[in-house]
N, C-alpha and C positions, 0 to 999 in steps of 0.2 A: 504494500500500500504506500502512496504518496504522502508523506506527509505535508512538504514544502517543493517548492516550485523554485529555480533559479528567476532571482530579482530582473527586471526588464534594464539593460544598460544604454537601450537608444539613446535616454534622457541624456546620459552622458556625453557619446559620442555627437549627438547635435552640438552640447555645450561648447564640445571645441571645436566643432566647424563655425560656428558660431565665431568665435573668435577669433579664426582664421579671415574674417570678413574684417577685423578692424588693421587701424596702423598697428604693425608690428615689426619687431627688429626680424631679422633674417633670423640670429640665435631661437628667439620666442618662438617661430613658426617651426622650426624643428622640431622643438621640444613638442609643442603640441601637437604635431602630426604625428609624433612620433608614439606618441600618449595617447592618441586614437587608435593608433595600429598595433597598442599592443592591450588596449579593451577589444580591439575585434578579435584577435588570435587568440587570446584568453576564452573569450566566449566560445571560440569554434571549437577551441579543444574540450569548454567543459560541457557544450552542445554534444559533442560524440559520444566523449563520457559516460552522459546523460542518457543519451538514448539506447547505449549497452545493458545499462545498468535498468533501468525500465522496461526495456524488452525481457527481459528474465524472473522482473521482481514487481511490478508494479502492481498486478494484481495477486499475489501471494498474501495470503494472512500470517504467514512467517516473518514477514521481512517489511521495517519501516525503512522508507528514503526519504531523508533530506537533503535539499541539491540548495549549494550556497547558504551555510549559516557564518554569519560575523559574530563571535563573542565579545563581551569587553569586560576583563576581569582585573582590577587594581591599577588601571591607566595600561594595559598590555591588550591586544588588541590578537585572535587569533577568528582569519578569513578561509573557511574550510569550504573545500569545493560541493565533495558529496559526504554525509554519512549514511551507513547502510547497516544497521541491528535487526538481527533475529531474536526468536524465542529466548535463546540460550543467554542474550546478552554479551554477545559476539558482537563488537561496533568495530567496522571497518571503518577508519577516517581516511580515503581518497583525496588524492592529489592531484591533481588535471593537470599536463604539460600538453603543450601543440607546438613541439621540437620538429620544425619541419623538415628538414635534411637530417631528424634523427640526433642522437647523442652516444658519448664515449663514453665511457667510466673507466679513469684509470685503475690501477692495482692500491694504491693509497686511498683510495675512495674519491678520488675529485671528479666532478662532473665537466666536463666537456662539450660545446656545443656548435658542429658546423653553420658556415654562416654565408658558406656558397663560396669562399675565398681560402679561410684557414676556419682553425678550431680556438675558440676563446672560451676562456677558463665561467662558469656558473657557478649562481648557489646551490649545493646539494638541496636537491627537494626530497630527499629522504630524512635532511637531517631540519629542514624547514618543517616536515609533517611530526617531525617528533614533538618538535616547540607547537605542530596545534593541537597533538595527544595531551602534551605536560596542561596545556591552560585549559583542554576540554574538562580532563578529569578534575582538575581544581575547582571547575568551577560545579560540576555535577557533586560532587563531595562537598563541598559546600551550601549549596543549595536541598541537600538532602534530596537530590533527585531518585536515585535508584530507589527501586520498590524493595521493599520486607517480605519477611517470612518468620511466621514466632517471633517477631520483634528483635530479628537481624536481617542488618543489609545484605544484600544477596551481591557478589559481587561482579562487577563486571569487568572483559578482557578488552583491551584495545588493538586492534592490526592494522600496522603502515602499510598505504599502497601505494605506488605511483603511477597512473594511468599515463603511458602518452598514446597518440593516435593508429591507428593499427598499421599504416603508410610508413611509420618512421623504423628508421632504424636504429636497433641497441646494439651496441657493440660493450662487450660487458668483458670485465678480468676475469679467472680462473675460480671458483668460488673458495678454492683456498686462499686465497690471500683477499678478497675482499667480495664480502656475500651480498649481492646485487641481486635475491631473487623476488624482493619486492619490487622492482619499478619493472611493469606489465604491459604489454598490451593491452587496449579497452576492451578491444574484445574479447579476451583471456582470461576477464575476472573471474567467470564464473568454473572454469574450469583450475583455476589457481586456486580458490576458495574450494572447491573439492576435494583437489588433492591434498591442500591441508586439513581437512576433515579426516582423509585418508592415512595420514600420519600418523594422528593421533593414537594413541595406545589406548586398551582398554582400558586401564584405570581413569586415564584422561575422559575415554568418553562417555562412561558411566557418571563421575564427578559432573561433566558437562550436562548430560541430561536431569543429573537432580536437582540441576537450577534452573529449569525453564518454567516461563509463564507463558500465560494466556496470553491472546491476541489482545485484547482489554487494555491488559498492564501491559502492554509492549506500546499500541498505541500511548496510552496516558504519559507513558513517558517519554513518547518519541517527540508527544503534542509540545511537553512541558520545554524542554530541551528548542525547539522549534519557537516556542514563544519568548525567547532571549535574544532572538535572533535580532541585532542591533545596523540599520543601512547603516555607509558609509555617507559620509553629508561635503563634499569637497568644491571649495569655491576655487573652480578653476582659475576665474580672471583674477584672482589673489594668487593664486600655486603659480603662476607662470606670468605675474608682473601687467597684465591686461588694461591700462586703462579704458576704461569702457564709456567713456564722458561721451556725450551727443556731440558731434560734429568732428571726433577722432576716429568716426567708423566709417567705413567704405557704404556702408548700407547703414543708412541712420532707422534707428529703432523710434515708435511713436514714446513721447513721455508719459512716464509710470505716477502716477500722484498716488501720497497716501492721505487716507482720511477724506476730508469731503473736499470740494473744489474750491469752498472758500477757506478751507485751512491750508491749501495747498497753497493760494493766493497770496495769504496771509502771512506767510513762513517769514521771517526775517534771520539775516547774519544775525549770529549769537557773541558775532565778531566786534563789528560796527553797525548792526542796526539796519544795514539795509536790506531791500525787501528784494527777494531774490525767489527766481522761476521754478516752478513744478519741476522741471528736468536738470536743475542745481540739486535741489533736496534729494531726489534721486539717486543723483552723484553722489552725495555724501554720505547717504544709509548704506550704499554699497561699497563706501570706502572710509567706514566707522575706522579702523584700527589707525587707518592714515591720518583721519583729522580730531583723532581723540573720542569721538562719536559725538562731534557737532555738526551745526546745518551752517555751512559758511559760503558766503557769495564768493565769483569766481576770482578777487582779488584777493582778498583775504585766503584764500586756498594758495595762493604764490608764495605767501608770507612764509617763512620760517616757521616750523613748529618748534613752539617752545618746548625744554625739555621738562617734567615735570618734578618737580621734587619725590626723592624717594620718601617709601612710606616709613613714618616712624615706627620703629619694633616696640609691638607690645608685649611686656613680659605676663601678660595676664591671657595673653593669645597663644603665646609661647607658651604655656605652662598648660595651659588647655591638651594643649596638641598633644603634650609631651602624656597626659595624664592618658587620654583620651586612647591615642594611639592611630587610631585613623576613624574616618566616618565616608559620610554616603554624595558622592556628589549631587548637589544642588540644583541640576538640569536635568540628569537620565536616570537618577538616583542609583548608577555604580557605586558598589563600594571602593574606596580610595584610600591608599597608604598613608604614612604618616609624614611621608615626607612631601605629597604633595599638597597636603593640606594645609604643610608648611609655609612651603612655597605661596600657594593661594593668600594664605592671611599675613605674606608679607608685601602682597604685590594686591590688599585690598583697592585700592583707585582703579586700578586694568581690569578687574574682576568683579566692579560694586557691589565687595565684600561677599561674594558667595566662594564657595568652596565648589573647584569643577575639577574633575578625573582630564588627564590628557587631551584626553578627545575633545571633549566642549572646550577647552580651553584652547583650541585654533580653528574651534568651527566661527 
């Protein structure tokens, strides 16, 4: 059964064609061409993935899939392509690569990637899918996720995959000197997944069957796990430098007003007073970080920002923290360590005074 669906990324990929419409440096236009082409590749490999993995299991009452869950656990952020648990409490965390000329593995373990010229050195995605095992289980273990039995948690195993597309090729080491028999073909899973069934010993798989549940408790917890799942919120025209102001763009956009049209009318520089256009205030809600989060006419935007004084350390804030140990961000209500809580209430003026996890803090 399906539990979750991978997120729609058009929204994104317009974003930056979008942006590809205004004045940009030569540099800017790379990066964001570059950043489109690697949300479509991403997609396509985790579209194949996907539709392996659903042709085998979608309608099975054994087996939940979630395709694209975001966790966010103490400002760390793990982006899992697919999870896939059975009865048994078997969670495969899948990794989606779309290596189109295929990948090396050396005998050290480094990953290798043709690029149609030579081989340039990647991140292992074996050793990236361990860091989304380490933060899944943390966070399932904390949240008291996994179901009971007599009033003990039942436990559950996690296995690293890595999908790339069935086109590509693996050139892998010797399994003695470096065991590369997780990263699979898509198409493979399901026979890879058997034969390690087939591995298994009898003790192993008697132990295995005296912890399976119902389809019930396999959904409820596939639901709960699914219901964490956190988008990513990314302001392109900030990530890659974008002035977006009306008359910088090759295609001018109509002006955005907020509130009614005679507040919009209404707006005055918070600078000097003057009464300044719909398509100013515009400008400046979209470039809060740049002008402090004021609405400033277009002269006063030339001006110098002044630097603001740092905040004074409160030992009563400090002592909080220190007491407290961590608490819950102030936007998506993550729980958050104690160091950035820290952070946050020394840097109260940037943050008015709330307490934000990583992530709200550069959304």
């Amino acid at each position: 059964m399906i539990i979750k669906n991978s997120d729609d990324r058009g929204t994104d990929v317009m974003e930056l064609h979008r942006l590809l419409q205004y004045q940009i440096s030569a540099k800017q236009r790379f990066l964001i061409e570059r950043e489109a082409k690697c949300i479509g590749s991403g997609v396509r490999g985790e579209e194949s993935s996907a539709y392996y993995i659903n042709f085998r299991y979608h309608d099975s009452p054994n087996w939940a899939i979630i395709h694209d869950l975001r966790l966010e656990f103490k400002g760390f952020v793990a982006q899992i392509d697919h999870l896939l648990i059975n009865r048994f409490l078997d969670i495969y965390v899948l990794e989606s690569k779309n290596y189109y000329y295929g990948i090396k593995i050396s005998p050290e373990g480094e990953f290798l990637a043709w690029n149609g010229k030579s081989y340039v050195g990647i991140e292992s995605p074996i050793e990236q899918n361990k860091r989304h095992i380490s933060l899944l289980e943390k966070v399932v273990n904390q949240r008291e996720l996994l179901p009971t039995r007599l009033g003990i948690t039942m436990p559950a195993a996690y296995h690293n995959y890595v999908l790339v597309a069935p086109n590509s090729r693996i050139d892998r080491p010797a399994a003695a000197k470096f065991d590369a028999s997780m990263v699979i073909k898509a198409d493979a899973l399901v026979e890879s997944i058997g034969k390690r069934v087939d591995a298994m010993g009898v003790v192993n798989t008697l132990a295995t069957a005296a912890k399976m549940v119902s389809t019930e408790t396999l959904e409820t917890f596939a639901r709960s796990l699914a219901r964490l799942h956190r988008p990513a919120k990314i302001n392109y025209a900030d990530k890659f430098g974008v002035c977006v102001q009306s008359g910088n763009a090759a295609v001018k956009e109509e002006p955005v007003t907020y509130g009614t049209a005679n507040q919009a009318k209404n707006m005055r520089c918070e600078s000097c007073g003057v009464e300044v256009e719909s398509k100013v205030v515009y400008f400046c809600r979209i470039n809060k970080v740049r002008f402090g989060g004021k609405v400033l006419c277009q002269t006063c935007q030339k001006k110098p920002v002044s630097v603001e004084e740092p905040d004074i350390i409160d030992l009563t804030d400090m002592a909080d923290t220190e007491e407290k140990g961590h608490g819950k961000c102030d936007s998506c209500g993550t729980s958050v360590d104690k160091k950035v809580a820290y952070f946050c209430r020394m840097n109260k003026k940037r943050f008015g005074g709330k307490v934000l996890c990583r992530t709200c803090q550069s959304a």
